[in-house]
C-alpha positions in Angstrom: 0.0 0.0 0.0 1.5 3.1 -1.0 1.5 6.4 0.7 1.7 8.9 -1.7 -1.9 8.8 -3.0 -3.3 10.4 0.1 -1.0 13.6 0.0 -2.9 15.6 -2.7 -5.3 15.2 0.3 -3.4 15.7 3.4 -0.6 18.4 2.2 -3.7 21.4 1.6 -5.4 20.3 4.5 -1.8 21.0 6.5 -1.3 24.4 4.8 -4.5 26.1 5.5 -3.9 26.0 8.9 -0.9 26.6 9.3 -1.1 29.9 7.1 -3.9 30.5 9.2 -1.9 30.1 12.6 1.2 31.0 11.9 1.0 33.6 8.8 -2.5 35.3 9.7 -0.9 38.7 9.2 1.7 38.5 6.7 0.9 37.9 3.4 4.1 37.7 2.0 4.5 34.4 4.0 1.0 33.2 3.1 2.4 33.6 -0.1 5.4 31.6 -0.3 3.7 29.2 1.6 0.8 28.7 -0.8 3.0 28.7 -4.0 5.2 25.8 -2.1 2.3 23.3 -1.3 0.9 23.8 -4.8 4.2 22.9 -6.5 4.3 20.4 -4.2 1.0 19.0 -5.4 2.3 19.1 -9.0 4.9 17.0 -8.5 3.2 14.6 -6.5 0.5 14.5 -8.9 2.7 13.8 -11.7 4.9 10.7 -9.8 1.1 9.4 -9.7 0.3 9.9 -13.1 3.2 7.9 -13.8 2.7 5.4 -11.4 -0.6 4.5 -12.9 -0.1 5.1 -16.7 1.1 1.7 -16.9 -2.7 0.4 -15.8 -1.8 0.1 -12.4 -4.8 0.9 -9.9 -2.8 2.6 -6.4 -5.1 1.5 -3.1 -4.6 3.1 0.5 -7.2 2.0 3.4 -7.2 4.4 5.7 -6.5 3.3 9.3 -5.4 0.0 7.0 -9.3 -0.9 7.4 -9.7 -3.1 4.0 -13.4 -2.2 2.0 -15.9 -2.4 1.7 -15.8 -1.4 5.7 -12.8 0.7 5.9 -12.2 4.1 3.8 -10.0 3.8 0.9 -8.5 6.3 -1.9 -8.3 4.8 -4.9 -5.6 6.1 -8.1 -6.3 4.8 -11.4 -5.7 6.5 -15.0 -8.9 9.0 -14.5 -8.3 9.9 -10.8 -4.8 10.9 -11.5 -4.9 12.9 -14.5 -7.9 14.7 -12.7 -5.6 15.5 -9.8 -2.4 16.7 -12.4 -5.0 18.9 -13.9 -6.1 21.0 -11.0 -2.7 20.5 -9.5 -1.7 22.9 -12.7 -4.7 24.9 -13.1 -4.2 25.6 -9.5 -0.3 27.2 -9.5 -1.5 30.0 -12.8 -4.1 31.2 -10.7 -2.3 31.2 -7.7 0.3 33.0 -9.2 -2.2 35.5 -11.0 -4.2 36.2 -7.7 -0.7 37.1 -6.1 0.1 39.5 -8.8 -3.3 41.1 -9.2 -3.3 41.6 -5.7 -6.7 40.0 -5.4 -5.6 37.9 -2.5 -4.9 40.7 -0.1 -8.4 42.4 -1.2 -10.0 40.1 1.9 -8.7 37.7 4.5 -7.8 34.0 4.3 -8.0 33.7 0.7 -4.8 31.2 0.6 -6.3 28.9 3.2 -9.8 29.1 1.4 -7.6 28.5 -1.9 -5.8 25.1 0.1 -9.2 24.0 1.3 -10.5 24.3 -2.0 -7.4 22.3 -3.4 -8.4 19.4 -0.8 -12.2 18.8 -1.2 -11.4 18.7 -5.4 -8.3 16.7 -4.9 -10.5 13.8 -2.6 -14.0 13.7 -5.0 -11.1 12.6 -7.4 -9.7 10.1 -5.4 -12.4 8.5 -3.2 -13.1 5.5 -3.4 -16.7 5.5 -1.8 -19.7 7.5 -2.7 -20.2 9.0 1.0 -16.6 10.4 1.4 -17.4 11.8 -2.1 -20.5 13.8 -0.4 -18.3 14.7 2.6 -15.9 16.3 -0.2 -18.4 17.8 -1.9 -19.4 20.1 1.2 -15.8 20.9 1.9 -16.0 22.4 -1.9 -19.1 24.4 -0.8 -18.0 25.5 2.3 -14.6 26.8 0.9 -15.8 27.9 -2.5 -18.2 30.5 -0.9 -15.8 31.4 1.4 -13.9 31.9 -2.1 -16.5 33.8 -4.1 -17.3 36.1 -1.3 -13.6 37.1 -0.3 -13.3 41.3 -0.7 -16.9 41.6 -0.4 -19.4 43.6 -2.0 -23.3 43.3 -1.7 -23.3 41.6 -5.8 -20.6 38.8 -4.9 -22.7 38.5 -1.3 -26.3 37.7 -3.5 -24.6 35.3 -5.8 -22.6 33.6 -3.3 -26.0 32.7 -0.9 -27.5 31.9 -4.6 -24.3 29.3 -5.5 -25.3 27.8 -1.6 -28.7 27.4 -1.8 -28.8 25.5 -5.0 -26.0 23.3 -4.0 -27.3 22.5 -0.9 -30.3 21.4 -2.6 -28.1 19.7 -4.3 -26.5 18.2 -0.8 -29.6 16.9 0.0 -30.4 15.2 -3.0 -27.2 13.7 -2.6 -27.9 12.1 0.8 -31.5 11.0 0.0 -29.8 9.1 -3.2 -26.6 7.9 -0.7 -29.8 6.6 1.9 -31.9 4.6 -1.2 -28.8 2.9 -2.3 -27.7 1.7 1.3 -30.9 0.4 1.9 -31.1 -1.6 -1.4 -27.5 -2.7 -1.6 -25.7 -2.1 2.2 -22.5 -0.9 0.8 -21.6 3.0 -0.6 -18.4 1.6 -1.5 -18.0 1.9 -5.8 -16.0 -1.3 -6.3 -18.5 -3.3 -4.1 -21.4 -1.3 -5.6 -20.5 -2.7 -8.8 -20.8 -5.9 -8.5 -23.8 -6.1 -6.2 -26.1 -3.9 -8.7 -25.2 -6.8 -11.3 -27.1 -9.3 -9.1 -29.7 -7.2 -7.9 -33.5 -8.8 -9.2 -35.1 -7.0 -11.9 -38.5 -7.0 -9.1 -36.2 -5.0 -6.9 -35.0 -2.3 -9.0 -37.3 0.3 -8.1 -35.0 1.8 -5.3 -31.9 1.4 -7.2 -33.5 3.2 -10.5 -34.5 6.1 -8.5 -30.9 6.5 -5.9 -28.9 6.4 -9.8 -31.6 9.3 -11.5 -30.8 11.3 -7.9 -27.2 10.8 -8.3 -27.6 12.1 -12.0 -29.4 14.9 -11.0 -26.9 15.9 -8.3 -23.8 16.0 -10.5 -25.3 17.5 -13.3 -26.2 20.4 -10.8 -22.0 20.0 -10.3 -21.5 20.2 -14.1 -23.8 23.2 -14.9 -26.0 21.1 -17.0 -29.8 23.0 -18.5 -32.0 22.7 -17.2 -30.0 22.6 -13.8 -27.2 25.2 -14.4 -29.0 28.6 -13.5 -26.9 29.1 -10.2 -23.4 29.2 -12.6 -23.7 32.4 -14.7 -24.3 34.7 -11.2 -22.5 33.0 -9.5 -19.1 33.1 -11.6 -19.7 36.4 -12.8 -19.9 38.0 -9.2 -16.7 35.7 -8.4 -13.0 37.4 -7.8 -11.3 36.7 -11.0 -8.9 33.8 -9.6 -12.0 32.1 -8.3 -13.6 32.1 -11.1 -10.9 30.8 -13.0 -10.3 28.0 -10.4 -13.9 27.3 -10.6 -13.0 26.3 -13.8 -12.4 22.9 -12.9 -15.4 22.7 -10.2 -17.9 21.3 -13.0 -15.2 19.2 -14.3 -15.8 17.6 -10.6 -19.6 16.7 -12.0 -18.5 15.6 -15.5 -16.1 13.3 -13.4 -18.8 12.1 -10.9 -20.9 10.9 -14.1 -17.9 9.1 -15.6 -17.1 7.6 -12.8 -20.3 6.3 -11.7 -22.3 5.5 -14.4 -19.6 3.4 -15.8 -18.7 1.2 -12.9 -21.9 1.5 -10.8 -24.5 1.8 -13.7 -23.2 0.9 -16.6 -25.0 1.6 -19.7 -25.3 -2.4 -20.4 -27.0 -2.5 -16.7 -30.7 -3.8 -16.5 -31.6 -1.6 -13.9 -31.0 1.8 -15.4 -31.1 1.0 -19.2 -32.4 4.0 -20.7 -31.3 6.8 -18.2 -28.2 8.0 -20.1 -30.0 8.7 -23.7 -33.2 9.7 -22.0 -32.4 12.4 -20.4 -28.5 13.3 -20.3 -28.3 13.6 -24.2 -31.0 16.1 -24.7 -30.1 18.1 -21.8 -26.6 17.9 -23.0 -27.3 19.1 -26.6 -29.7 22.2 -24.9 -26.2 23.3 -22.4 -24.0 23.7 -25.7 -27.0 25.5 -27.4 -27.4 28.1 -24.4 -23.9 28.7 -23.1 -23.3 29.8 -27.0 -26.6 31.8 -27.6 -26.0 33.4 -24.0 -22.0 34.1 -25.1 -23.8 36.4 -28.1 -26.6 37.8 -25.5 -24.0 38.6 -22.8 -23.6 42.2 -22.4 -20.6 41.8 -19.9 -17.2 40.2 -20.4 -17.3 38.1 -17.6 -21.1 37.1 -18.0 -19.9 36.4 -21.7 -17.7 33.8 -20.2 -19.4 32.5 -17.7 -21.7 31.3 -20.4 -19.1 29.8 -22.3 -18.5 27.5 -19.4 -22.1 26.4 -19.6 -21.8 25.6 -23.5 -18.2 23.9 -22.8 -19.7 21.4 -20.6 -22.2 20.9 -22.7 -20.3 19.6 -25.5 -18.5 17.6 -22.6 -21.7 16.0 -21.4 -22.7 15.9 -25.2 -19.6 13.3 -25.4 -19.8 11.7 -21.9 -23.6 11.0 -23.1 -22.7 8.4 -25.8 -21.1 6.1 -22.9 -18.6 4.5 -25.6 -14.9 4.6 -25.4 -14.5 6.8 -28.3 -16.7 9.9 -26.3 -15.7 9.2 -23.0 -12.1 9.7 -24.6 -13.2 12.9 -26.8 -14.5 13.9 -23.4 -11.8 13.9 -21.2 -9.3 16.0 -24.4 -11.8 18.5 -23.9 -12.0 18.6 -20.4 -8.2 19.7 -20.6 -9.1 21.9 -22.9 -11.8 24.0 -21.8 -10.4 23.8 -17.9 -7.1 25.9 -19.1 -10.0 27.8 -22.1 -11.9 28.6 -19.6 -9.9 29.7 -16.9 -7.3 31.6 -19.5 -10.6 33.8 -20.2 -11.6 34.6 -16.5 -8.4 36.2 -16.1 -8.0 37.7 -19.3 -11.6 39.5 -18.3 -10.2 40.8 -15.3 -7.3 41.8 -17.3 -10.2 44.3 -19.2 -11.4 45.1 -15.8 -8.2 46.5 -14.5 -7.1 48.0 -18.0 -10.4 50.0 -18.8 -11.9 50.2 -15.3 -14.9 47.8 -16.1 -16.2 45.0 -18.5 -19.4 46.3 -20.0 -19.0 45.9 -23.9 -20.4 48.7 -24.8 -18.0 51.3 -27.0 -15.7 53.0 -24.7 -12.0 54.6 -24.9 -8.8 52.3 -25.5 -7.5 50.8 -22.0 -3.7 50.1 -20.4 -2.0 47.0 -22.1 -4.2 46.5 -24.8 -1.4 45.1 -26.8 -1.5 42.3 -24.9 -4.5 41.9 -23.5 -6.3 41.9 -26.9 -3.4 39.2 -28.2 -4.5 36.8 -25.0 -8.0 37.4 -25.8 -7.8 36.3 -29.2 -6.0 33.4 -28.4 -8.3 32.1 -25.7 -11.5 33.3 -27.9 -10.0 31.3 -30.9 -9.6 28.2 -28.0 -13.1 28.4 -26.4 -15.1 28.8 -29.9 -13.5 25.8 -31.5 -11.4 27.4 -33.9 -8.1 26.1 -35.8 -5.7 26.1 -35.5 -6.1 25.3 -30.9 -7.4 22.5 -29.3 -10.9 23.2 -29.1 -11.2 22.4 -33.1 -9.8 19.4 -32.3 -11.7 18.4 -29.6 -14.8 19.2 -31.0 -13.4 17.2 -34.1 -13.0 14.2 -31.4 -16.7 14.8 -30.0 -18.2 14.9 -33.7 -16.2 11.8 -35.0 -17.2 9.6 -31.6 -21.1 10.6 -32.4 -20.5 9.7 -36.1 -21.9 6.3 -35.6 -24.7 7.1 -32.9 -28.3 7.4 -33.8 -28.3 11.1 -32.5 -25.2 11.6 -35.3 -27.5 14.6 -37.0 -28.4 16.5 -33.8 -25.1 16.3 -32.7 -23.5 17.6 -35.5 -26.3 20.5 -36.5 -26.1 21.6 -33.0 -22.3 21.6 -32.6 -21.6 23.5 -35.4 -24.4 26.0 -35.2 -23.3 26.6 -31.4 -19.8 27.3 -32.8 -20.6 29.9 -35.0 -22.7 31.3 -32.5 -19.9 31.3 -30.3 -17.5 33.1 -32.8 -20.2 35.8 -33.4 -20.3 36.4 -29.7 -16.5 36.8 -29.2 -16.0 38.1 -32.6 -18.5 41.2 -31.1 -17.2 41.6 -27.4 -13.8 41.8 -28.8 -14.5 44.1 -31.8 -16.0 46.6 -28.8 -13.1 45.9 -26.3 -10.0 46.4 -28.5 -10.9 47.7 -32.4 -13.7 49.8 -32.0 -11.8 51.4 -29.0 -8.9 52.9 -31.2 -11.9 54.5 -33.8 -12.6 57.8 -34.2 -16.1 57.3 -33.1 -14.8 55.7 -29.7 -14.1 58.3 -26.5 -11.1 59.8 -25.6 -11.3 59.8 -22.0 -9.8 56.8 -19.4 -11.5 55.6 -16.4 -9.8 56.6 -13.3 -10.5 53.2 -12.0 -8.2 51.9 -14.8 -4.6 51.0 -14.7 -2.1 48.9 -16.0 -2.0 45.0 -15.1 0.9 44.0 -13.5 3.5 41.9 -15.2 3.2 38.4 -13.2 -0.6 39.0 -13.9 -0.2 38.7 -17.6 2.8 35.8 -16.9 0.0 33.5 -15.1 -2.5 34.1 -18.1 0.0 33.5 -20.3 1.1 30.4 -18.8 -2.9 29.0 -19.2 -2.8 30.3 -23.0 0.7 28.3 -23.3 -0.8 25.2 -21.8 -3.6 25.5 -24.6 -1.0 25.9 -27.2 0.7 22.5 -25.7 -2.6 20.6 -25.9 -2.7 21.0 -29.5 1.0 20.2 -30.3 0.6 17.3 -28.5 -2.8 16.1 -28.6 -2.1 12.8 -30.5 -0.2 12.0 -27.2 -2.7 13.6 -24.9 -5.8 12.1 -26.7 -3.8 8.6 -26.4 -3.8 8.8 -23.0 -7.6 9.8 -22.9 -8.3 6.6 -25.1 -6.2 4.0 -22.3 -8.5 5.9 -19.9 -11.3 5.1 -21.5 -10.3 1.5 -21.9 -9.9 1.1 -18.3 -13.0 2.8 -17.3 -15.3 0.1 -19.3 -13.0 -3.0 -18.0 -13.5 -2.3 -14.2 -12.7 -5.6 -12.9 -8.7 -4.4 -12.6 -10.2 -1.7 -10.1 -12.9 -3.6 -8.5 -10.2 -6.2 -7.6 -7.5 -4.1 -6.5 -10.7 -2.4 -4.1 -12.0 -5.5 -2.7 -8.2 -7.6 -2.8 -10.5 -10.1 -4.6 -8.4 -13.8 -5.0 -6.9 -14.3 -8.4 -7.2 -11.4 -10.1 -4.5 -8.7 -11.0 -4.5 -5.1 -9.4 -2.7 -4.3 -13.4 -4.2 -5.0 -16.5 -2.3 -6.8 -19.1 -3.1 -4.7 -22.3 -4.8 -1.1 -22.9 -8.2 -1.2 -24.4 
């Protein structure tokens, strides 16, 4: 049993504090400190990744308790690349936060941000669906604690908005963890698995209605329509670095639904045949078509991308949806993707808001750095709407070639590629009044005097995201390879289920990728 899985876990939970005890009033410590345990993360992330590229599933019982009975964190392909992603995501907005100043605008943002770190970093490697509701209220409790750091009655509405719905979303959660422990008597996933395969077709009523709850709870997580109302507020009103690290909070509901409803309820399953295409597909199709319409309607920057979100994980759950290896692979390239898209545009809107003093597109005078704030812009605009020559062309290429051979093959594709130009008409217009129209001789002379210029490591962290986009397309035969040997482990669970339960005669390792 190795050690090393439980760190992404246990190092933020041993920060926050001790930035809270020991740095409370020195933010140049709290600083150093954060920077450290996130780096840390990174390369404890990435000994994982490589530990488990090979197929290897990593186990560690807490308290050495063996499941089902015991608590146990579980490392496979998906888990792992999860945790490497917001390991990444996680040191760019650090770093922009520090540079913005955004962190020293309220207090205990770098223990909120280690907190946050810790409830994503255990939903991705939990082995059990109850410790994966006890990590999804650490997430709420620090991620309003996040959205409403340096105040402000706008950021105070949306924040008791974001709670509210995701404590209904809580509850929903415990009244779907209570059905399937009376019908089963196990929450653990591995053990789950195999019991719902001998469960009596006369005694599926529970079962069907604990795995729609559980659909309905992570697809409030993933921002899906008609469930996705609390994100555009919410997001919005966010500090910039919040937002941007909220990025990869829906990703936590797109993984929840991989996870689950491929070893749990698996779309050959008896007992929940039907759920995926009857609801998940449409609802899928209807999140890409209003994140894009709302991207043209928005008429603030960061509204503009909060929508985006909405339509990116709608083409997520558009390929999650098919339940095949070729979208759950298309699905997890553009995960990558639009976490560093999405993220990248969050700060390049606060990068508007501190160069021109606000981000309401409507015509106003040129702003400080435009240069190159209006070339990041681009770059992430050209990356969110699916554009060549980035990586959302080519995962939106992946997502239309895995539906090629589905019945829903011609909604998939109409409403893919009218949602893109959609999309491009929405950017195409906010940037047209943000940088060109601003240098015409129709556009006013005058400068906000809440305006100034971004600092440097600002534009270094943004950057960094917009590089990282740049690297998923140069290497995203490598990176899509990787998503396709997840995908093959995710529909052959008995490596996992084995390595869980230490079942006799089975291997912990897989002999060949599929």
């Amino acid at each position: 049993m190795t050690h090393w899985i439980i760190a992404p876990i246990i190092l933020p939970a041993f920060f926050a504090p001790f930035i809270v005890l020991a740095a409370r009033y020195h933010i140049g410590i709290q600083r150093v400190f954060s920077v450290v345990g996130v780096a840390a993360l990174i390369a404890i992330a990435a000994g994982l990744v490589w530990q488990t590229s090979d197929g290897t599933i990593v186990l560690y019982k807490l308290g050495d308790w063996a499941a089902p009975f015991g608590i146990v964190l579980v490392g496979d392909r998906l888990s792992t690349m999860m945790v490497l992603l917001t390991a990444v995501l996680a040191l760019f907005v650090l770093l922009y936060a520090i540079g913005s100043g955004w962190d020293d605008r309220g207090r205990h943002f770098h223990p909120l941000f280690q907190f946050q770190l810790m409830g994503i970093m255990g939903a991705f490697l939990t082995g059990d669906l109850f410790n994966l509701f006890v990590f999804f209220e650490v997430l709420l409790i620090a991620s309003y604690g996040l959205m409403i750091h340096a105040g402000g009655n706008a950021r105070l509405r949306a924040g008791v908005q974001y709670v509210l719905f995701n404590l209904i979303g809580s509850t929903l959660f415990l009244f779907a963890l209570g059905s399937i422990y009376a019908e089963s008597g196990t929450l653990n996933m591995a053990d789950l698995a195999n019991r719902m395969q001998m469960v009596p077709p006369e005694e599926t009523v529970g079962i069907r209605v604990a795995a729609v709850l559980l659909l309905l709870v992570f697809a409030i997580k993933a921002a899906v329509v008609p469930l996705h109302f609390w994100l555009p507020s919410s997001y919005a009103e966010a500090p910039a670095p919040v937002a941007a690290l909220f990025a990869i909070m829906t990703k936590v509901g797109a993984y929840a639904i991989i996870r689950v409803y491929t070893m749990i309820f698996p779309p050959d399953l008896e007992v929940t045949s039907g759920l995926h295409d009857l609801w998940l597909q449409p609802a899928a199709l209807l999140s890409l078509g209003i994140g894009m319409v709302g991207v043209l309607a928005a008429k603030k920057l960061d509204r503009l991308v909060a929508f985006s979100v909405i339509g990116s994980m709608g083409m997520v759950m558009i390929a999650i949806s098919l339940f095949n290896a070729a979208g759950i692979a298309a699905a997890l390239y553009y995960i990558v993707h639009s976490t560093f898209a999405g993220a990248a545009l969050f700060l390049i809107s606060d990068l508007v808001r501190t160069g021109r003093g606000n981000q309401i597109l409507t015509l106003q005078g040129p702003m400080a750095g435009t240069a190159l704030t209006a070339g990041l812009f681009f770059a992430g605009a050209i990356a969110m709407s699916g554009l060549p020559p980035l990586s959302g062309f080519l995962g939106k290429l992946l997502v239309l070639e895995a539906a090629y051979e589905t019945d829903l093959v011609v909604w998939v594709w109409a409403v893919v590629l009218t949602s893109s130009l959609i999309s491009i008409l929405g950017f195409a217009r906010a940037g047209s009044l943000l940088f060109w129209k601003a240098h015409g001789d129709e556009a006013p002379t005058d400068v906000s005097t809440e305006a100034s210029r971004p600092s440097v490591l600002s534009y270094v962290a943004t950057g960094g995201l917009i590089t990282l986009l740049a690297l998923t397309t140069v290497f995203a035969g490598q990176v899509h390879g990787y998503a396709t040997s997840i995908a093959g482990q995710l529909f052959d669970p008995q490596p996992y289920i084995s390595t869980v339960l230490d079942t006799p005669g089975k291997l912990s390792k897989p002999t060949e990728d599929h």
